[in-house]
Structure formats: C-alpha cells, structure tokens
C-alpha positions in Angstrom: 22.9 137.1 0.4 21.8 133.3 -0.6 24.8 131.0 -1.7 25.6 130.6 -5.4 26.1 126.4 -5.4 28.9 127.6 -7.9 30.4 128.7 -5.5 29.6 126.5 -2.8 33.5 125.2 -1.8 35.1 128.3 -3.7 37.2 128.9 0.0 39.0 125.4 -0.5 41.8 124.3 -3.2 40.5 123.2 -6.3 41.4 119.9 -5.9 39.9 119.5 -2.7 36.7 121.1 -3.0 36.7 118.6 -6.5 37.2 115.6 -3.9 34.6 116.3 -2.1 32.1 116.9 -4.8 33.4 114.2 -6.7 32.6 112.1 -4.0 29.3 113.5 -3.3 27.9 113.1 -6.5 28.8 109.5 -7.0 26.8 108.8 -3.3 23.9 110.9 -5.1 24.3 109.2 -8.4 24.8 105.8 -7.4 22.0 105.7 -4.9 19.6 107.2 -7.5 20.4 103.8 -9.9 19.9 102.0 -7.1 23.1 100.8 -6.9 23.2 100.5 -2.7 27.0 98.8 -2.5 28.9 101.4 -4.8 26.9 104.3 -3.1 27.8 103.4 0.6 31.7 103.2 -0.5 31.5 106.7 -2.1 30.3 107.1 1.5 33.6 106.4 2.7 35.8 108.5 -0.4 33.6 111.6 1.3 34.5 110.9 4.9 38.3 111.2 3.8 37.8 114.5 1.4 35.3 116.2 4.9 37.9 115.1 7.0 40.6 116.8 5.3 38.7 120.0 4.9 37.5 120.2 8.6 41.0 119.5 9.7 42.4 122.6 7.4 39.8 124.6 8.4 40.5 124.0 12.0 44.4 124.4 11.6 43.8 127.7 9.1 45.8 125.4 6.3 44.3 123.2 3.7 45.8 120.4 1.8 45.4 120.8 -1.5 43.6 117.2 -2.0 41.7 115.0 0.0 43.9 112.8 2.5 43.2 109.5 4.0 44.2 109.2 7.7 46.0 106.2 9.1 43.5 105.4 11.5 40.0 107.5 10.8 38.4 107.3 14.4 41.5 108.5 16.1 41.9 111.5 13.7 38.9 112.4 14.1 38.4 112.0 18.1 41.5 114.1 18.1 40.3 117.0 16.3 37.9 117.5 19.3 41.2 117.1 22.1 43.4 119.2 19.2 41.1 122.3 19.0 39.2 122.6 22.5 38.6 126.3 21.7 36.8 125.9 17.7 33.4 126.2 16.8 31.7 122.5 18.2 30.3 121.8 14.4 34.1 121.9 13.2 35.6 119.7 16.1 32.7 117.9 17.2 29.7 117.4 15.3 31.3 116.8 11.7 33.9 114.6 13.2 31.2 112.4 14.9 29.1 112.1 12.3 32.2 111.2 10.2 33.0 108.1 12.3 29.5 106.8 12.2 29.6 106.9 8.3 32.6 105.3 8.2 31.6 102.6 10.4 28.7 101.8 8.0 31.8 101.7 4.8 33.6 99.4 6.6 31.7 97.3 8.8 28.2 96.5 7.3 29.6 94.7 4.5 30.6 97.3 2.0 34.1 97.8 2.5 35.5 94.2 3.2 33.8 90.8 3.3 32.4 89.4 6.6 30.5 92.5 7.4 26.9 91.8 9.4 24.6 92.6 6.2 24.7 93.0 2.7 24.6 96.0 1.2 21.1 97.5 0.9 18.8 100.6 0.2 18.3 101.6 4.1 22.2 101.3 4.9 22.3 103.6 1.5 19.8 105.7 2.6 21.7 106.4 5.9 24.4 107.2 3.5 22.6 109.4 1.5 21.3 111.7 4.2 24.5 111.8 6.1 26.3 112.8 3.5 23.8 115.9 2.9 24.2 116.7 5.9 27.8 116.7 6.0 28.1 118.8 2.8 25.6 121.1 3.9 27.5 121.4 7.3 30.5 122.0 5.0 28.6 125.1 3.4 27.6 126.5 6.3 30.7 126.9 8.0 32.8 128.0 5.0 30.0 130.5 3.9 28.6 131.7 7.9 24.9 130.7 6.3 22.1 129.2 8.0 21.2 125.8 8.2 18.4 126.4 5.3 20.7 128.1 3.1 23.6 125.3 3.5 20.7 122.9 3.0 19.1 124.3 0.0 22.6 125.0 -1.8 23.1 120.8 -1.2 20.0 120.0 -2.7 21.2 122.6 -5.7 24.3 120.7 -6.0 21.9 117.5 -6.2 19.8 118.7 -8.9 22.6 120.0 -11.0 24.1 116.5 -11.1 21.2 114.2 -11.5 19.3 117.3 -13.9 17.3 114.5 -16.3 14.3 114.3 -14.0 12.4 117.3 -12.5 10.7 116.1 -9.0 8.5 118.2 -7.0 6.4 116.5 -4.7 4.3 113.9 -6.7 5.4 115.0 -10.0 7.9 114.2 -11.7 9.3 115.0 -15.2 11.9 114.1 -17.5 13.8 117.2 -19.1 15.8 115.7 -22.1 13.6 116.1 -25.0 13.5 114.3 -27.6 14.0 110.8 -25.6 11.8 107.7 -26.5 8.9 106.2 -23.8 11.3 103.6 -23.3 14.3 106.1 -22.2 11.9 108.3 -20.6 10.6 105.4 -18.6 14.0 104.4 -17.6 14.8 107.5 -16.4 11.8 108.0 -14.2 12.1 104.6 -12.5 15.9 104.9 -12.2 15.4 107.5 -9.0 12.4 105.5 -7.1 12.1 102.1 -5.5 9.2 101.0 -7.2 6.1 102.9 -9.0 2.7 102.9 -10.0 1.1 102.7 -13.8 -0.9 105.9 -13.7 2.0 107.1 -11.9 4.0 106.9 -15.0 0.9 107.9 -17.3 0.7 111.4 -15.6 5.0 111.7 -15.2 5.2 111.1 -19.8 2.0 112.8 -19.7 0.8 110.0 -21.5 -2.8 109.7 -22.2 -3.3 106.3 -23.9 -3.1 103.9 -21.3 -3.6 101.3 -23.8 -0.9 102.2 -26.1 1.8 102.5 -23.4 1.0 98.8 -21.8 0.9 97.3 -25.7 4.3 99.5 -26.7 6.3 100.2 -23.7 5.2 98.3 -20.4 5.1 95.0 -21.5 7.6 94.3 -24.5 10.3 95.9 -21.6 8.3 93.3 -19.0 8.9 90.8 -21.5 12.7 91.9 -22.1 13.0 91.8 -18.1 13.8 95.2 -18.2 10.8 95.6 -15.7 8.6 94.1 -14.0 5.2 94.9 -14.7 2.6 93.6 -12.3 -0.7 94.3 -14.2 -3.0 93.0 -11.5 -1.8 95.8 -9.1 0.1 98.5 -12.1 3.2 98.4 -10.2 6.3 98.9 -12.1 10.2 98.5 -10.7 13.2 98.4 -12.7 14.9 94.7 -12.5 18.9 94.1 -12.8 18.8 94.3 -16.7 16.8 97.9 -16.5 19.1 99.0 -14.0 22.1 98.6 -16.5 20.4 100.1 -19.1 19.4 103.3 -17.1 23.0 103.7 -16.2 24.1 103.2 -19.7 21.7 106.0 -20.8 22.2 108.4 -18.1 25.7 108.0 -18.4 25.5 109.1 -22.1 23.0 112.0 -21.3 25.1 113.4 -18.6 28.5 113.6 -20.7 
C-alpha cells in the first residue's frame, strides 16, 4: 500500500516529526527563493532533527524533539560502533551522509565566517538533494517502503509546501487564481535560476507578446525587479524581485 505523505513521520513524536519537517521545508523553501545562505543552514537544523530520529530508532526510544549533539561527527560515527547489529541505512548510511551535510553548514561559509566560499546555488543544491534523500531514507525505514515510494512521498511533501506553482517537465503553472501578471511572474521565476520570454508566454498562457513586454516585462525591468535582456528574452529575478516574491509567497502560503 503506497504512503499517505500525511502520514509520512506519523511513527515519531509530534514534536519531532514537526522538527524535521520544519526543517525540511525551510531547505525546500528557501532554496526555491533562491536564497542559497538561509537554505544551507536549514541544512544543518535537519541534520540535528535526522540525527535524533535515527538515534531513537536505533535505541527503540525517541526524544520527543529534535536534539543537538555536543560534537555531531562523533555522535554520529558512534551510532555505527553503538549498533553493529542494525540495519546499515540506520547506522551507517544516514549517519554518513549526515556528517557530509554538516560539513557543508559549518565549513563552506554558512555557519561561521572564514569558511572557503560564499554561500551559493551548487553548495545549496548539494543541500537540497541530500536532504531529500535523507527524508526519503527517513520514510523508508519508518514505513518498510521502497526506495520509489520513500522518494515519491518526499517530493509529495515538496509540492504540498511550495503548492503555488505546478511543474511537470517544461511546463509550468501558477495555481492561485486570481493573481496579477506581475504576481504570477514572480512566482514562476521565484523556483528557477533564470528563464526565457516565450518561456513565460506559454507558463501565463499569455498570447500577446507585445502587451506583456509593454505592461509587465519592462516597467518590472525598469523597477529592477528583473532583468529583462530583450536582445536574447532572458528573464531572472534581481535582489529587489527576490524580496518581493518572498513577500508574496509568504502571504499566499499563510
């Protein structure tokens, strides 16, 4: 029987299964507003809420929240000395994949000054996709699934947070009604790195491309919302934009 993402971390406290999904969505969310530094440090809020839950499940008790160990890479290399017998994913794999995560939160740059790099969209993405992985891993264990199931159930859990735009493959749609081109635009560049005019024109469904340059592109261009290259029709949202769409999603999503 396929998992209800309702009832995805049902087997854990409330509190704890709310740190960890709390934590996952804000990776989810900040990464699709592009906002890289936020979305790595969420990155290191999940490591401490997985931790905790692996650790329960491997000891057959669970804390009722999320609980951040002294020293992360020791608690976690222990859990594979501490449990020789468990399943590998419980007292290997997750535990690994922790550390690595937590390396990126506090040594790239993200969790303290002095780090290597800035924060940026590839350490995010690493971010991103680990913690999928680590949720879906999560999932599987708590619910005996396959790999498929854990990972559709994620992506579930995904969609039911950032729910404002439909994507499937190429398309993409925006499923508040009644928004403006201006929100709807927003909204649809929020979630990608950059994008293409008749991109957008098929996403609103917009068949005047003339109308939307003259009413939406360029006065937003020209507010440096945007920037609007209309020699190639590539469109990406600048700091300003980026403000705005988390303003407006923000007061969709409440």
């Amino acid at each position: 029987m396929p998992v209800d993402a309702k009832a995805a971390l049902s087997a854990l406290p409330a509190g704890l299964a709310a740190d960890v999904l709390s934590a996952f969505t804000e990776v989810v969310t900040n990464f699709e507003q592009h906002r890289w530094e936020p979305s790595e440090l969420n990155g290191g809020k999940l490591c401490e809420a997985v931790f905790t839950t692996v650790d329960g499940y491997l000891s057959g008790t669970y804390s009722p929240r999320a609980v951040k160990p002294r020293n992360m890479v020791q608690a976690c290399q222990g859990l594979e000395q501490k449990y020789p017998q468990a399943v590998r994913s419980a007292r290997i794999q997750i535990p690994r994949m922790l550390i690595g995560l937590y390396e990126i939160r506090n040594n790239r740059g993200v969790g303290h000054a002095g780090g290597d790099v800035d924060p940026n969209q590839m350490d995010a993405t690493v971010v991103l996709y680990m913690s999928k992985w680590l949720v879906a891993e999560l999932v599987r264990l708590l619910h005996t699934c396959s790999t498929q199931e854990a990972a559709d159930v994620v992506e579930e859990l995904v969609e039911r947070q950032i729910a404002l735009v439909w994507q499937r493959g190429d398309k993409k749609r925006v499923l508040q009604a009644g928004l403006s081109r201006k929100e709807q635009l927003l909204l649809l560049l929020a979630g990608v790195t950059d994008a293409t005019e008749s991109e957008v024109i098929r996403w609103m469904e917009h068949g005047n491309k003339h109308n939307l340059r003259n009413q939406t592109l360029r006065p937003l261009h020209k507010a440096r919302w945007i920037e609007f290259d209309e020699g190639d029709g590539t469109l990406r949202l600048l700091p300003p934009g980026i403000e705005e769409a988390e303003k407006l999603i923000k007061s969709l999503q409440r």
